[in-house]
C-alpha positions in Angstrom: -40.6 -5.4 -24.3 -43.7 -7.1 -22.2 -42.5 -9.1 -19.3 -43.0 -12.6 -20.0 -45.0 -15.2 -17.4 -42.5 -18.3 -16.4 -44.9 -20.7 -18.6 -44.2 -18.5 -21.6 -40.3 -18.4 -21.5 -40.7 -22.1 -20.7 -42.9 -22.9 -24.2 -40.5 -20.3 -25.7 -37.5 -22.3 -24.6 -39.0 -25.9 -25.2 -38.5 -25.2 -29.0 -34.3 -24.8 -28.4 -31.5 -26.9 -28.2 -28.7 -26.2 -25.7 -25.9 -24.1 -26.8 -22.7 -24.1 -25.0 -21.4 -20.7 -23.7 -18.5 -18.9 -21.6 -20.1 -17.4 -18.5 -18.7 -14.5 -17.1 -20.2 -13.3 -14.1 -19.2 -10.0 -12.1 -20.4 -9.5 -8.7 -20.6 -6.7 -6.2 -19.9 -5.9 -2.7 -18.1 -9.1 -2.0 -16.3 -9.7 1.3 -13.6 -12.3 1.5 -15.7 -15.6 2.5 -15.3 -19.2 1.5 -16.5 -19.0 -2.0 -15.2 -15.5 -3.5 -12.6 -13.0 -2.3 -13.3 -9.0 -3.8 -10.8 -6.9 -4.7 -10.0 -3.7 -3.5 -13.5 -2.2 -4.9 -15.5 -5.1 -3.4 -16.0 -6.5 -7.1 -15.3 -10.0 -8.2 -15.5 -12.0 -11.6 -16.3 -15.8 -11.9 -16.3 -17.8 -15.0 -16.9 -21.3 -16.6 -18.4 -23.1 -19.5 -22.4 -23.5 -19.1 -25.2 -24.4 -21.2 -28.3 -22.5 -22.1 -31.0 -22.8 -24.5 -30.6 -19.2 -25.9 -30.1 -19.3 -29.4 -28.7 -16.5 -32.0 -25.7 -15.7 -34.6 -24.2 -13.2 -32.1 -20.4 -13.8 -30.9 -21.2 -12.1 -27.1 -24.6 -11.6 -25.1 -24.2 -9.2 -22.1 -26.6 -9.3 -19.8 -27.0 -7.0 -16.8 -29.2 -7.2 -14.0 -32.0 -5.2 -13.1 -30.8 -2.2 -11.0 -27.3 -2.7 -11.6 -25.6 0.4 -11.3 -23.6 1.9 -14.1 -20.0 2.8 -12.8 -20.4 -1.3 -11.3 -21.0 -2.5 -14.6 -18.5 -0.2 -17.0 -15.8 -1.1 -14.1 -16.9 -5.1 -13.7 -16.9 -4.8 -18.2 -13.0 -3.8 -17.8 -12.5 -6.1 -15.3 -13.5 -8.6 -17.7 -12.2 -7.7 -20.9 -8.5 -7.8 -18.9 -9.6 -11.4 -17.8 -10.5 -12.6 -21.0 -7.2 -10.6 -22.7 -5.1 -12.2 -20.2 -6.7 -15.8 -20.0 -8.4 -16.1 -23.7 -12.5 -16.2 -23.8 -12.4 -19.9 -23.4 -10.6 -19.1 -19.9 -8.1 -22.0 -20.6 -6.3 -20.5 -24.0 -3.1 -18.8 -22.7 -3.3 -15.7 -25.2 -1.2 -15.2 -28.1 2.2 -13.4 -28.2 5.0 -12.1 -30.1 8.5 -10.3 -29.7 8.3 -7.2 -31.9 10.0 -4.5 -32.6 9.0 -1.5 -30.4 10.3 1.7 -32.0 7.5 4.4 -30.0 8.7 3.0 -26.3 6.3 4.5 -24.3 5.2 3.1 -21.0 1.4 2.1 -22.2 -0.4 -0.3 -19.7 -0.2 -4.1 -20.1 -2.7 -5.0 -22.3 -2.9 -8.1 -20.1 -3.2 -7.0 -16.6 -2.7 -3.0 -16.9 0.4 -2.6 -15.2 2.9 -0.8 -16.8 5.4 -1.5 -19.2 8.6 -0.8 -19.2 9.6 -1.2 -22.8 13.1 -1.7 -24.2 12.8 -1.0 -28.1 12.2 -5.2 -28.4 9.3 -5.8 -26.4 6.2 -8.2 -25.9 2.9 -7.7 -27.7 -0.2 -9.1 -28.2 0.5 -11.3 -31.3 -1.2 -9.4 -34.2 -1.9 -6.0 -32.6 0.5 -3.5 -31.1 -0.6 -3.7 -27.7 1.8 -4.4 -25.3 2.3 -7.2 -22.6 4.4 -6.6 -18.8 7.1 -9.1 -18.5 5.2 -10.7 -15.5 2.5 -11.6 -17.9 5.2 -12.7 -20.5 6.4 -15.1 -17.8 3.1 -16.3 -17.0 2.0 -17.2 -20.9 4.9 -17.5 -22.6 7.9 -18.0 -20.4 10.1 -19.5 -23.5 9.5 -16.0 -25.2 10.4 -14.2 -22.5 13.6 -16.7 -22.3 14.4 -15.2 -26.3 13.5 -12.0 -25.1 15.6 -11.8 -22.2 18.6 -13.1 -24.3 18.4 -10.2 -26.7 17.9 -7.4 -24.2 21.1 -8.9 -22.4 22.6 -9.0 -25.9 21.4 -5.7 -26.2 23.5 -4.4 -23.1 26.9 -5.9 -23.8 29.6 -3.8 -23.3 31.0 -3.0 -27.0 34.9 -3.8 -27.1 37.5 -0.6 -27.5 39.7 -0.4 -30.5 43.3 0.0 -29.4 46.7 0.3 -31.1 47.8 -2.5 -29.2 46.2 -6.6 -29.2 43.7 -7.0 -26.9 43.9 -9.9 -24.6 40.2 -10.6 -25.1 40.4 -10.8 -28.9 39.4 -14.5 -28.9 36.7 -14.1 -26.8 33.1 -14.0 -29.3 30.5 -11.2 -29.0 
């Protein structure tokens, strides 16, 4: 595609009406300043509601800059896609959950944050999908499930009672 002149995408533009859109921007090589704190890998991710006068039927634009490298952009992508998993594309929607049934109990990572589980045969997922959630982010989006969830697992642990011959002087006491 031919470069266009600033007077052309501004003609182009003129014809458009602004579109609201979640911005989700991924930087690289950031030090801790005033504005931004990197992580570990130097990356960091802003976001926010913005509007632009792009126009289309698609759901998600990516754009990446001109001589961004690739490893930057797969690992700021991931980034991302745990952001938005964890916080919801509008980055105010708390995402939505559900205790299920877990009957593979392996140790996948957190679909949230990618930390990982440590599943108990009734777990936390991602509502609709079998993708599984940490406790930390169960606390974090949906601290009356965990509340249920924690209730049942302690349920779960409850020493059974013996069957003797002889009464029991805990026979009154509900299980």
């Amino acid at each position: 595609m031919k470069r266009m002149t600033k007077d052309q995408l501004l003609q182009h533009y003129s014809r458009k009406q602004p579109q609201k859109f979640t911005q989700l921007d991924g930087f690289t090589e950031v030090r801790h300043d005033d504005v931004m704190r990197g992580d570990e890998n130097g990356h960091a991710l802003m976001g926010g509601e913005t509007y632009e006068l792009m126009s289309g039927a698609y759901a998600v634009r990516l754009l990446v800059t001109e001589g961004a490298e690739k490893h930057d952009v797969l690992a700021l992508l991931e980034k991302m896609r745990r952001w938005i998993a964890r916080d919801g594309i509008s980055l105010a929607t708390p995402p939505r959950l559900a205790i299920k049934l877990n009957n593979v109990l392996t140790n996948d990572p957190c679909a949230l944050c990618g930390a990982r589980t440590d599943p108990s045969g009734v777990d936390l997922f991602l509502d609709e999908s079998a993708s599984l959630v940490c406790d930390a982010c169960g606390n974090l989006h949906a601290p009356e499930l965990m509340r249920v969830l924690n209730a049942s697992r302690a349920r779960a642990v409850m020493p059974f009672r013996r069957h003797t011959t002889r009464p029991c002087e805990f026979d009154d006491v509900p299980f």
